[in-house]
C-alpha angles and dihedrals in degrees: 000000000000115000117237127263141229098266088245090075096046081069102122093291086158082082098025104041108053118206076111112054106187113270121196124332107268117217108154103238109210121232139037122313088259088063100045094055084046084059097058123113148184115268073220093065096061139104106291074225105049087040081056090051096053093042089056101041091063099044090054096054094032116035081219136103117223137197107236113203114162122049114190111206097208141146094335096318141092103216106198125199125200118246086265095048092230089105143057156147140185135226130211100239091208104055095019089229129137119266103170141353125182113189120200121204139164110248089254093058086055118100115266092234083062096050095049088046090057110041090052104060084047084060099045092059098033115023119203104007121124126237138195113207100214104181133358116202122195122199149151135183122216085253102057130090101215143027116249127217116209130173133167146170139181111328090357154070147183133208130193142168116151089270116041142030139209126178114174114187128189122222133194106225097250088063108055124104114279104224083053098053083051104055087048100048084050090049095050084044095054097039087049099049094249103327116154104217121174118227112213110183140045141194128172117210124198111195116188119162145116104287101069086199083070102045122110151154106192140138121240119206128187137184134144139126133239091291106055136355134229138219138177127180116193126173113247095223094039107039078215116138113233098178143018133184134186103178125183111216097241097052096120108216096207117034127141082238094077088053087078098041090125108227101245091052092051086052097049090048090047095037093074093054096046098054093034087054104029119014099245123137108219096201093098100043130105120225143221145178119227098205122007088224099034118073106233127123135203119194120188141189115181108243083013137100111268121214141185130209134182113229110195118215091274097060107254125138103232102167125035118178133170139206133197123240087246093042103234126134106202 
């Protein structure tokens, strides 16, 4: 069970963070397998016009010509794949305009602008550590407003538009910084009552993009066993946890349980940790319940810090998380 996050990091991360560079264009064909071949066509078959469209498309986001082969005649869209099926994009039949392309390159076909840019920001976290790009994607929906560069290899990745930036490293435990391990063993230590608990993975996000409620730099450290999982989130600059979760394996997340947890119960089982972890007295705060079903918690104070906890049925106050009046996590 993965323990929540702050809502800054549930921002598509799917397309920031990643660990999950876009793979083909996903568009569910009807039918058995017999009737989808039957559905292929020539890139040559097409529209001239449509053909025109693809082809500049990728010259646009790309700088880069490529030889188009299968066309999938599927749900309202012609999905296209190059010759070497690592790239595609699909185009709105009806208007004959451009949904989605995903262009896949090797790391020495990207601009050079891109690969400076990169690598720096890989040395900026990380310093000297090598890295082997492994694969750059390049997309854009029709609803974006920019195209975004993204590029990984084993244990990174890098994410760019024009206007944002986000770098994710993993680190083995023994790497991390120090100072950082220890904030987070205390903290699991405090939260627990004196519980020694060993941490046994790392990864450092650096979030950088329009919305400043959805910028970091933090470290993520996990650890755990089959019966419950841990999590610690400290800010990079500050070497200050903002969340902590010690979460038992059974601890449903939704359950219609949670629906009758009566407010000033959920207070009083999230009161102890907040003031135990952050020095915030809850007396003040207003709540809410995300979900009526979900057990998870928001308490706010207007000029002051919000946070949000998890309170399983019993009562316990397993997740206590807190964000700053201006939502950054540094």
């Amino acid at each position: 069970m993965k323990p929540f996050k702050i809502f800054m990091l549930s921002i598509s991360a799917a397309a920031l963070v990643i660990a999950s560079i876009p793979g083909p264009v996903t568009h569910a064909a009807k039918g058995s397998t017999q009737q989808e071949q039957a559905q292929d066509m020539k890139f040559s078959d097409l529209d001239p016009k449509i053909q025109e469209t693809a082809k500049k498309w990728v010259t646009d986001l790309s700088g880069k010509n490529m030889e188009f082969a299968r066309v999938l005649n599927q749900d309202g869209v012609w999905v296209i794949e190059s010759k070497d099926g690592k790239s595609q994009l699909s185009i709105i039949k009806k208007t004959g305009e451009m949904e989605y392309v995903n262009i896949f390159l090797t790391f020495d076909q990207l601009d050079d602008i891109w690969k400076n840019k990169a690598m720096t920001a890989l040395k900026n976290m990380a310093g000297e550590r090598e890295f082997k790009v492994e694969r750059v994607d390049i997309n854009r929906h029709a609803n974006d407003k920019e195209t975004r560069t993204l590029m990984g290899g084993k244990g990174f990745a890098v994410s760019f538009t024009d206007s944002s930036q986000v770098v994710t490293v993993e680190y083995p435990i023994k790497e991390v910084d120090r100072s950082v391990l220890q904030a987070a063993e205390q903290a699991l230590k405090q939260f627990t009552g004196g519980t020694a608990h060993k941490l046994t993975s790392a990864t450092r996000y650096d979030i950088n993009i329009n919305d400043p409620r959805e910028q970091a730099d933090i470290w993520s450290l996990w650890g755990g066993d089959k019966k419950q999982s841990l999590y610690v989130q400290v800010g990079a600059k500050t070497g200050k946890v903002t969340q902590i979760s010690v979460t038992k394996e059974e601890t449903p997340e939704k359950d219609k349980a949670y629906g009758s947890l009566k407010a000033d119960k959920v207070k009083a089982a999230a009161a102890p940790a907040a003031k135990k972890m952050f020095g915030i007295d809850l007396k003040d705060y207003a709540m809410e319940q995300t979900n009526r079903y979900e057990n998870h918690f928001v308490f706010t104070k207007k000029g002051s810090p919000t946070l949000e906890a998890r309170i399983d049925l019993k009562g316990n106050c397993y997740s206590i998380a807190i964000i700053s009046p201006d939502s950054k996590i540094e």
